[in-house]
N, C-alpha and C positions, 0 to 999 in steps of 0.2 A: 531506596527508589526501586519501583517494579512497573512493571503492565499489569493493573488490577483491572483493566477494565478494556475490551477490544473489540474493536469497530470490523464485524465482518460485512463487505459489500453485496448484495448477493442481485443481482441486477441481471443476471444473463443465465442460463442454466446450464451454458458451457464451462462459464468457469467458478460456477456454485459447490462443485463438491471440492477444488482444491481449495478454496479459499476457506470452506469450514472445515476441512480436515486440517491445513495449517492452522487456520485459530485454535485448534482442537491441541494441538501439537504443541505451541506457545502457553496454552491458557493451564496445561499441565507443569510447565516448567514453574510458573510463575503465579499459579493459585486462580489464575483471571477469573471474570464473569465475559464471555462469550456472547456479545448484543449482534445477531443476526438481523439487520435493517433492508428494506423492498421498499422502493419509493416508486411508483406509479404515476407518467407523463399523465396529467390533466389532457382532456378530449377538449378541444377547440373547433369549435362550429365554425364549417363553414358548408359549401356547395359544392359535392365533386361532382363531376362531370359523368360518375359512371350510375346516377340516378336521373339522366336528364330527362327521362319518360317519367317519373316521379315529381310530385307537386314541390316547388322550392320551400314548404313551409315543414313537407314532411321527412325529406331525404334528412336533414341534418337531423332530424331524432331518431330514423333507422341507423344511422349510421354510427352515431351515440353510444346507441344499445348496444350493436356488434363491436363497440372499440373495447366499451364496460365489461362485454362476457369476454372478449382476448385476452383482456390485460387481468382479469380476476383470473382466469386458467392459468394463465402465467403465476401469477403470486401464487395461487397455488401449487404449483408445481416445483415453484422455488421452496415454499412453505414446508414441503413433503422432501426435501432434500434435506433442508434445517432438522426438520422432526427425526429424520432415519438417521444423520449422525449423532446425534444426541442420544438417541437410543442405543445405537450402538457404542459409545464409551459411559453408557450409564448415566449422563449428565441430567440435572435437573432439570425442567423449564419451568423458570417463575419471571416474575415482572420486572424489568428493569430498577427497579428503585430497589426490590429486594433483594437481587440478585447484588447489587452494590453495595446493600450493608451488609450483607454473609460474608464471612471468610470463607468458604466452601468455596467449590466451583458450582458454578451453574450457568445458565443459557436463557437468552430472551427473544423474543421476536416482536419486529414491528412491521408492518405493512398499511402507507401513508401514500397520499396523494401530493405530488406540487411537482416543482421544477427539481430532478432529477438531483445534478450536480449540485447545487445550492443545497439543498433538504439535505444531503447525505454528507457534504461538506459541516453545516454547520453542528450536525448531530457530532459529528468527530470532534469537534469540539469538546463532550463532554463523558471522551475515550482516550486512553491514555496511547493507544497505537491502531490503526488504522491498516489493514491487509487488505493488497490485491493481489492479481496474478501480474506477471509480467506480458504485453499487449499481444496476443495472437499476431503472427508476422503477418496472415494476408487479411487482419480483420481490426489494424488500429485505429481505425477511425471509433470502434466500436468502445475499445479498451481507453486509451491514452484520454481522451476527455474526462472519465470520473478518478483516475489518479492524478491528474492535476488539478482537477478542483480541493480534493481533500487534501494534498501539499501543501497548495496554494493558501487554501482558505479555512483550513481548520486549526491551523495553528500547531501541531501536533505532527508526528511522523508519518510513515506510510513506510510496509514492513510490503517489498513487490515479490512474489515468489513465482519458483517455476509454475509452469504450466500445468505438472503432475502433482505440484503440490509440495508442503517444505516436509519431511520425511522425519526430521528430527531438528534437535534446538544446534546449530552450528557450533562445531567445536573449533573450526577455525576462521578466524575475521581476517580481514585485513581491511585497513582504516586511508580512505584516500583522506588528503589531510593536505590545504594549500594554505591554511589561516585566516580562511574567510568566514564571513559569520555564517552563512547554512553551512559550514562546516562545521565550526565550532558550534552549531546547536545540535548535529548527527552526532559527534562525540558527543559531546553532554548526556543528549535521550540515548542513545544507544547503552549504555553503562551497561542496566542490569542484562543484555545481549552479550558485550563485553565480559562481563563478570560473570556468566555461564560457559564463556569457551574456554579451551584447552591452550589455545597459542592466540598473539592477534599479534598483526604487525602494520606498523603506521605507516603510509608509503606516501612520500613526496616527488613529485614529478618536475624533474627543471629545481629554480629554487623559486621559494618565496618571497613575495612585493619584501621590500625595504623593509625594516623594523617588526613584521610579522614572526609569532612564534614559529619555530621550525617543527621539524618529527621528532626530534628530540626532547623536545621543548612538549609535546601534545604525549609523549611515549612517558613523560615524569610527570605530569598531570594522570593520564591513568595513575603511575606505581602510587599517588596520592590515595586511591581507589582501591589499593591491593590487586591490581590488574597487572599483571607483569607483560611489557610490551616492546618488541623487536623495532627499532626506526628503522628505514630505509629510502634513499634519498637516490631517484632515477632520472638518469640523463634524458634533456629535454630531446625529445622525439621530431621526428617531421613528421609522423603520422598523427593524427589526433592522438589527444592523450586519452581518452579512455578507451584505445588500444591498449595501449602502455600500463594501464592500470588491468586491465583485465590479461594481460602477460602477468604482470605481477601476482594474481588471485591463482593464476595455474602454476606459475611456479610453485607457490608457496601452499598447491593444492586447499584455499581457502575456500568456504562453502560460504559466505556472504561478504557482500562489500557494503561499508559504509562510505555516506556521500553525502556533502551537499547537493541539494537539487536546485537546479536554475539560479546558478550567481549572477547567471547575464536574463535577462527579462527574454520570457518566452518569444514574445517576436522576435529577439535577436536570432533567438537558438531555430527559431522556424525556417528564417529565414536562409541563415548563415550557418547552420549547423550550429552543436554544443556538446558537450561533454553529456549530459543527461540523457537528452536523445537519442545521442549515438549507444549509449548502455542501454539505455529500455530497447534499442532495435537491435540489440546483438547480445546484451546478457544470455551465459547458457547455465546463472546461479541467480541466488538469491539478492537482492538490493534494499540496504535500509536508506532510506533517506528525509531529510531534514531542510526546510526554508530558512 
């Protein structure tokens, strides 16, 4: 099992160069094809009010125009960010399809019109790991919407990295681990992540529901894998746990946490806080995660 194949999001042009420099960064460890995707909001007609001395038949096609030539400079501009890293690690750019059947590495670009979230959720679908940044603190409304659609809805991971971007393949994990199923599917997909670092340690907070495998029980599943992995079993807290879990990742100086994402359905976690939440709003590493 590997990432042969990874969904770069490139949607904002603040955080377009970490997100290709980490696929950049992954797609070397593990041979990928590197699909840089730009989904473009559809222009929706209506009347704004700052044409009211203009005829209602003509303002919504001036206004059309100017959305067309914004959002084409944008693609652009995202397009020219694609192009220069690519160039700079030498990478190819060929089409999707053939970028998939080469063993080689190489690079694609798409730039599509429709709903945002949806369009770039389903393409992940047909990527085997899905990279953002982790959400700008004063700008998540911006961020946190297209990594939960791709969680949510692509079926597939979502590899969140710093802000500056992931630096190298983590030599150290640590594996939050409660026996749930988005847990048990972050172990699972994370393996070939797993199987490239130096230590990883499985870390259980509190114990486990009744009858659930423990860290032990997920730490001899990896050595199945030739993954050699340290359990560890942390007393329940009164602070959230994913305090507790990111105490752990500094202890144990880890550069990524694996996690299941949203065990409780995002309105709960909206509303009432969540383990996930709390990590995407105070992570100061790398987050793999898994539905």
């Amino acid at each position: 099992m590997s990432y042969k194949t990874l969904l770069a999001p490139l949607q904002f042009k603040e955080t377009a160069e970490a997100i290709m420099s980490s696929a950049m960064v992954v797609a070397n460890e593990f041979g990928s094809h590197v699909h840089a995707k730009h989904v473009r909001a559809p222009f929706v007609a209506f009347a704004p009010y700052a044409y009211h001395t203009i005829s209602m038949a003509t303002a919504p096609v001036m206004v059309s125009e100017q959305f067309d030539a914004a959002t084409a400079e944008h693609a652009a501009a995202l397009k020219s960010i694609f192009e220069s890293e690519c160039k700079r690690r030498a990478l190819r750019i060929v089409p999707f399809s053939e970028g998939c059947a080469s063993p080689k590495k190489s690079a694609s670009w798409s730039d599509t019109t429709g709903p945002v979230i949806q369009s770039m959720a389903h393409f992940g679908r047909v990527c085997d790991l899905s990279i953002v940044t982790l959400p700008d603190k004063g700008n998540e409304r911006r961020d946190t919407p297209l990594f939960e659609g791709l969680l949510m809805a692509s079926g597939r991971p979502v590899l969140v990295v710093p802000i500056d971007g992931l630096k190298r393949i983590p030599k150290r994990v640590l594996v939050a681990w409660d026996g749930s199923l988005p847990a048990t599917r972050a172990l699972q997909l994370a393996l070939p992540l797993l199987g490239a670092a130096d230590q990883v340690f499985v870390a259980t907070v509190g114990e486990v529901d009744f009858g659930m495998p423990d860290a032990e029980d997920a730490a001899s599943f990896l050595a199945s894998h030739a993954i050699n992995a340290e359990a560890r079993t942390v007393d329940w807290p009164k602070k959230p746990i994913a305090e507790r879990l990111m105490n752990q990742a500094e202890a144990t100086n880890s550069e990524l946490i694996v996690m299941g994402g949203y065990s409780h359905t995002r309105l709960y976690e909206t509303l009432l806080g969540g383990t996930t939440r709390h990590m995407l709003a105070h992570a100061d590493r790398a987050l793999f995660l898994a539905h």
